[in-house]
DRENZAFI-358773 format. One record per residue (C-alpha): residue in one letter; residue number from 1; x, y, z. Coordinates in nm, 4 decimals, always signed. Layout:
<voros>
 aa   i       c1       c2       c3
  A NUM        X        Y        Z
...
</voros>
This chain:
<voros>
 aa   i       c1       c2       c3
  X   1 +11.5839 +13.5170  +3.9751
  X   2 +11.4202 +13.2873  +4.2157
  X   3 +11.1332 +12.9806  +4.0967
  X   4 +10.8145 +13.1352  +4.0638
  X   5 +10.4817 +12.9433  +4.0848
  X   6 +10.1986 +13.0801  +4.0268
  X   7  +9.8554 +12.9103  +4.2017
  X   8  +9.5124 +13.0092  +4.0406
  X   9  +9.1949 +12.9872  +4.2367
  X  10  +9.3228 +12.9481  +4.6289
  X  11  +9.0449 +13.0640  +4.8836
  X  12  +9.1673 +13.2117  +5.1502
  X  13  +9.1385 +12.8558  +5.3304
  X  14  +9.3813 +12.7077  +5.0691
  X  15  +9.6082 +12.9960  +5.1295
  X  16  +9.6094 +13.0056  +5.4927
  X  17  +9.6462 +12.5942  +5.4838
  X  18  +9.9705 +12.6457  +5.2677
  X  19 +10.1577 +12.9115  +5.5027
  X  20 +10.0535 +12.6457  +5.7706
  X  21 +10.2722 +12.3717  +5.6090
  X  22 +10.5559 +12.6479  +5.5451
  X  23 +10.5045 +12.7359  +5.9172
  X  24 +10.5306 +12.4077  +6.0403
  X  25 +10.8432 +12.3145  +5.8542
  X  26 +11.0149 +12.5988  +5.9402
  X  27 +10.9377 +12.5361  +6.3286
  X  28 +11.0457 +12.2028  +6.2805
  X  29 +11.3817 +12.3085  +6.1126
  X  30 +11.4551 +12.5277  +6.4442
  X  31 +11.4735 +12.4977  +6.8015
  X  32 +11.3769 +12.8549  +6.8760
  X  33 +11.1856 +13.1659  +6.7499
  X  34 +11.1471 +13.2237  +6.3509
  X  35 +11.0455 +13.5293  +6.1907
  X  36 +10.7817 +13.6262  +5.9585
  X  37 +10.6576 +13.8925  +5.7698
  X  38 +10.3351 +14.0241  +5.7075
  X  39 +10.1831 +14.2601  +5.4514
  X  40  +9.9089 +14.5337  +5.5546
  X  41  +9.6215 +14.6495  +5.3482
  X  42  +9.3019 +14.4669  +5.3581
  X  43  +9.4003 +14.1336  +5.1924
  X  44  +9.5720 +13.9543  +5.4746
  X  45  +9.3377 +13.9422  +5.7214
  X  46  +9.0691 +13.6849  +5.6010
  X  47  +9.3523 +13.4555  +5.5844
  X  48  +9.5025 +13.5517  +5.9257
  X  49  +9.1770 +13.4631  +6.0685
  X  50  +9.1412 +13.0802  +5.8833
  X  51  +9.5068 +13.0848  +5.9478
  X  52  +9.4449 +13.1309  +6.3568
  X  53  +9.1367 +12.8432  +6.3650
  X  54  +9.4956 +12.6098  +6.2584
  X  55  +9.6924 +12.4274  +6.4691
  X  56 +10.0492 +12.6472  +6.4931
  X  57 +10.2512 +12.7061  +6.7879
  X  58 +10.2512 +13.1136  +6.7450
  X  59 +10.4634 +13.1564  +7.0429
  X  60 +10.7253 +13.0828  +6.8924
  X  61 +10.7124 +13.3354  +6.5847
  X  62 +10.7826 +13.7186  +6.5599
  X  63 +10.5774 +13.8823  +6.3133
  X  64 +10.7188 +14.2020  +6.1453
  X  65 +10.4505 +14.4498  +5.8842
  X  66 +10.6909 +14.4919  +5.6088
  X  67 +10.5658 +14.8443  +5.6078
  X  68 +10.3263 +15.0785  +5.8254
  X  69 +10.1692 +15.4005  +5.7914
  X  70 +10.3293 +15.6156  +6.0545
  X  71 +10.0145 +15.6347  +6.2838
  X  72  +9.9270 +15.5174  +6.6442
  X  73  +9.8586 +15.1694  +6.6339
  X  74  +9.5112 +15.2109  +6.7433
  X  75  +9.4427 +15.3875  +6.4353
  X  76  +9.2501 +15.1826  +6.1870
  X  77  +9.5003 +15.2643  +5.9024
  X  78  +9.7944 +15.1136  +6.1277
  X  79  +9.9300 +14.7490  +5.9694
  X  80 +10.1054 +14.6825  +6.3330
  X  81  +9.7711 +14.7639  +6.5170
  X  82  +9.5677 +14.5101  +6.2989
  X  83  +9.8506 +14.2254  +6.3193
  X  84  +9.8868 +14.2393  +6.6489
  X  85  +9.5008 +14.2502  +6.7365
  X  86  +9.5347 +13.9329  +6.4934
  X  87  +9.7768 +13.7335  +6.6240
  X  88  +9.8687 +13.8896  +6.9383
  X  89  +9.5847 +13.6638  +7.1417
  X  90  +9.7331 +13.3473  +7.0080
  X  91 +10.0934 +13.4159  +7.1081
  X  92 +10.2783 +13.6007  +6.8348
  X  93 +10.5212 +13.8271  +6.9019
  X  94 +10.4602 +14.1530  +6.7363
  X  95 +10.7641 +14.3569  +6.6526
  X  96 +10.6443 +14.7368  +6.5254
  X  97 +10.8538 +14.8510  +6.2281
  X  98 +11.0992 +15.1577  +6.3501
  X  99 +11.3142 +15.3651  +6.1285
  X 100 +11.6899 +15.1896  +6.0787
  X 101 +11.5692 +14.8971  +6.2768
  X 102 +11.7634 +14.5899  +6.1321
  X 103 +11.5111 +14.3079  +6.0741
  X 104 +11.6284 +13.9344  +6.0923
  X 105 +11.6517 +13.6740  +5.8238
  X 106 +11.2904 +13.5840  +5.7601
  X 107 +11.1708 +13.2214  +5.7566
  X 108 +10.8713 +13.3300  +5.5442
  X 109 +10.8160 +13.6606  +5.3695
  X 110 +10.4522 +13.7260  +5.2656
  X 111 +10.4108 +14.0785  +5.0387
  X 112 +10.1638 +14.2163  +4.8735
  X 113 +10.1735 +14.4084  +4.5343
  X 114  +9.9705 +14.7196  +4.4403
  X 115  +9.8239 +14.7377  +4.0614
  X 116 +10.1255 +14.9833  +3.9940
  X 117 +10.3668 +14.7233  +4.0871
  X 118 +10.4748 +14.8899  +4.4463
  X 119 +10.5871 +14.6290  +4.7261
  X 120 +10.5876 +14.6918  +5.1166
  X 121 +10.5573 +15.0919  +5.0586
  X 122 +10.8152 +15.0978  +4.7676
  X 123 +10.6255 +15.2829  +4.5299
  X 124 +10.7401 +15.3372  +4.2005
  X 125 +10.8613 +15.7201  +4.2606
  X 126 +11.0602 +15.6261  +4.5422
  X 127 +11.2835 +15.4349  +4.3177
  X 128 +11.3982 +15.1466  +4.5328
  X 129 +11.7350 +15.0410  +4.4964
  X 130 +11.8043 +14.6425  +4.4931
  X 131 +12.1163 +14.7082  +4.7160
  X 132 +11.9673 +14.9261  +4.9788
  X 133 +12.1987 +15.0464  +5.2557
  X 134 +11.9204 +15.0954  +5.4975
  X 135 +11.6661 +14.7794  +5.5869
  X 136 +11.4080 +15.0240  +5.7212
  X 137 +11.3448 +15.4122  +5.5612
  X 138 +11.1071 +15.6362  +5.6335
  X 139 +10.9121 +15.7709  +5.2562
  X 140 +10.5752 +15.9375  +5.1345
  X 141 +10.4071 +15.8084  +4.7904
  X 142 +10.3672 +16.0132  +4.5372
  X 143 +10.0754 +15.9923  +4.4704
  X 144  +9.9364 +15.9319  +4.8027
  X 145  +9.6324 +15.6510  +4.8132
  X 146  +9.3479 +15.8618  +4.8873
  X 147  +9.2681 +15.5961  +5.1571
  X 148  +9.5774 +15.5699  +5.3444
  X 149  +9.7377 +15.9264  +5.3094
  X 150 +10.0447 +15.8734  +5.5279
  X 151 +10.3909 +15.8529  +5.4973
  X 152 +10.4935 +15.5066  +5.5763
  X 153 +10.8372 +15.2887  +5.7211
  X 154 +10.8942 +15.0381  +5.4757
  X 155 +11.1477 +14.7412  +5.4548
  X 156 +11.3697 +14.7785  +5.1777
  X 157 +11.4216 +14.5307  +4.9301
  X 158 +11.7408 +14.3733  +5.0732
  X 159 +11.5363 +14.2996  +5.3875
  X 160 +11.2736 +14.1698  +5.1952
  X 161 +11.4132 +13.9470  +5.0188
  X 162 +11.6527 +13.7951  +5.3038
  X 163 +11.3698 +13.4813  +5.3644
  X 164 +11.3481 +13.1134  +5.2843
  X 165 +11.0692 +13.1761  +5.0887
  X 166 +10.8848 +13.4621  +4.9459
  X 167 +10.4646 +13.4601  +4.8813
  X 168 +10.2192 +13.7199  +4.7069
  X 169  +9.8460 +13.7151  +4.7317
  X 170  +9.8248 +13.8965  +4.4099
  X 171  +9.4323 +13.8389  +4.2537
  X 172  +9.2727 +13.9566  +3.9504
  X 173  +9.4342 +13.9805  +3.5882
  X 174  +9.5645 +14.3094  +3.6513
  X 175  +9.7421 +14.2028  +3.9169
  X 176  +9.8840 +13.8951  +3.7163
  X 177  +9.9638 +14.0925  +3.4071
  X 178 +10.2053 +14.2727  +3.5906
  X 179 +10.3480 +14.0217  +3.8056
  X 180 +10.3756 +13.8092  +3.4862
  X 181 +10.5525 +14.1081  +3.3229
  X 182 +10.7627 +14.1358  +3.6435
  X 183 +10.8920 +13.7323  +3.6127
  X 184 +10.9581 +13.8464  +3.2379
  X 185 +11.1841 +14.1337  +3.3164
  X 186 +10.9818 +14.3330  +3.0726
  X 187 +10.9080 +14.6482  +3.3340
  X 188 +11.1612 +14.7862  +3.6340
  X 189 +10.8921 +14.8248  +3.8431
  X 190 +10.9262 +14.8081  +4.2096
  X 191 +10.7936 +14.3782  +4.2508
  X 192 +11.0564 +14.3518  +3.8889
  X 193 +11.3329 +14.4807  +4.1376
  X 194 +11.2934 +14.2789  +4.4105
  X 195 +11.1600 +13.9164  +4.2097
  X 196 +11.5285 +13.9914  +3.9934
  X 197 +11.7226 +13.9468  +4.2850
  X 198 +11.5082 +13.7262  +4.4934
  X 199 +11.7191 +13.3854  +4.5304
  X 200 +11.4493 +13.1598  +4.7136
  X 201 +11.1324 +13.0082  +4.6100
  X 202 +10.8354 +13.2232  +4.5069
  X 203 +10.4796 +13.1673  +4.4987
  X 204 +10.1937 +13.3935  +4.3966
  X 205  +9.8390 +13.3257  +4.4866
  X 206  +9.6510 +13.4833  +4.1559
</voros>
């Protein structure tokens, strides 16, 4: 398992000021186009927005969801849709998530986690396997959120986990308990899967 630190307290200001400085580095390190990816759900896009006030060449990154719910991306549950209305305007390149597409090494992974410890749209009944043959599949949770019921494409945890550096915006103690947990090996949830075989850095914003 990977270094995990855990950072109480960020604002979404703080958090969108420390992906700038990962950003930045990694644009530095490379003469052409890095890769990123982004979670969905409601969380992200406060920090998207202090993120885009920021100084940061966006034309030179490609921005992958790590999962989607398999709807037109003008539908308001789409994760591509509301990245690319995001970061679209300031030069991103947004690159939709399609069933066996083959996503590149990632300079920056961002995830979130759900309170029963699923990452991207690996739920906990889908089982998710640590050495995944397939970097994108096409599942349905079980149960399905009441607010997003869709089947989703989701990176599996191989392509999740090839990145310089992983990050979670995880808040609240329920949230922490189980990440906590997770860094303890003490559940084989989905996050437990893919922190055991992470092998670069990870931070999680509490």
């Amino acid at each position: 398992m990977a270094h995990t630190t855990i950072i109480d307290g960020a604002t979404d200001a703080d958090i969108a000021l420390w992906l700038a400085e990962q950003l930045h580095t990694a644009l530095a390190a490379s003469t052409g186009e890095i890769a990123i990816t982004l979670p969905g759900g409601s969380t992200p896009f406060p920090i998207l927005a202090e993120l885009a006030k920021l100084a940061i060449p966006f034309d030179r990154i490609a921005v992958w969801p790590g999962d989607d719910r398999i709807v037109g991306e003008d539908h308001a549950a789409s994760n591509v849709g509301r990245i690319r209305a995001a970061l679209e305007p300031l030069g991103a390149r947004i690159v939709p998530l399609a069933e066996g597409a083959h996503p590149p090494h990632f300079e920056l992974a961002w995830l979130g986690m759900g309170n029963d410890g699923h990452i991207a749209s690996l739920f906990p009944n889908t089982d998710p396997a640590v050495n995944a043959p397939a970097q994108v599949i096409r599942l349905t949770p079980d149960p399905l959120p009441p607010e997003a019921p869709f089947d989703r494409l989701s990176m599996t945890i191989p392509s999740l986990v090839d990145a310089d550096a992983l990050v979670f915006v995880a808040r609240g103690p329920e949230k922490r308990a189980i990440f906590e947990s997770a860094v303890a090996g003490v559940h084989d949830l989905p996050i437990a899967r893919l922190l055991a075989t992470a092998q670069t850095p990870v931070t999680c914003f509490n």
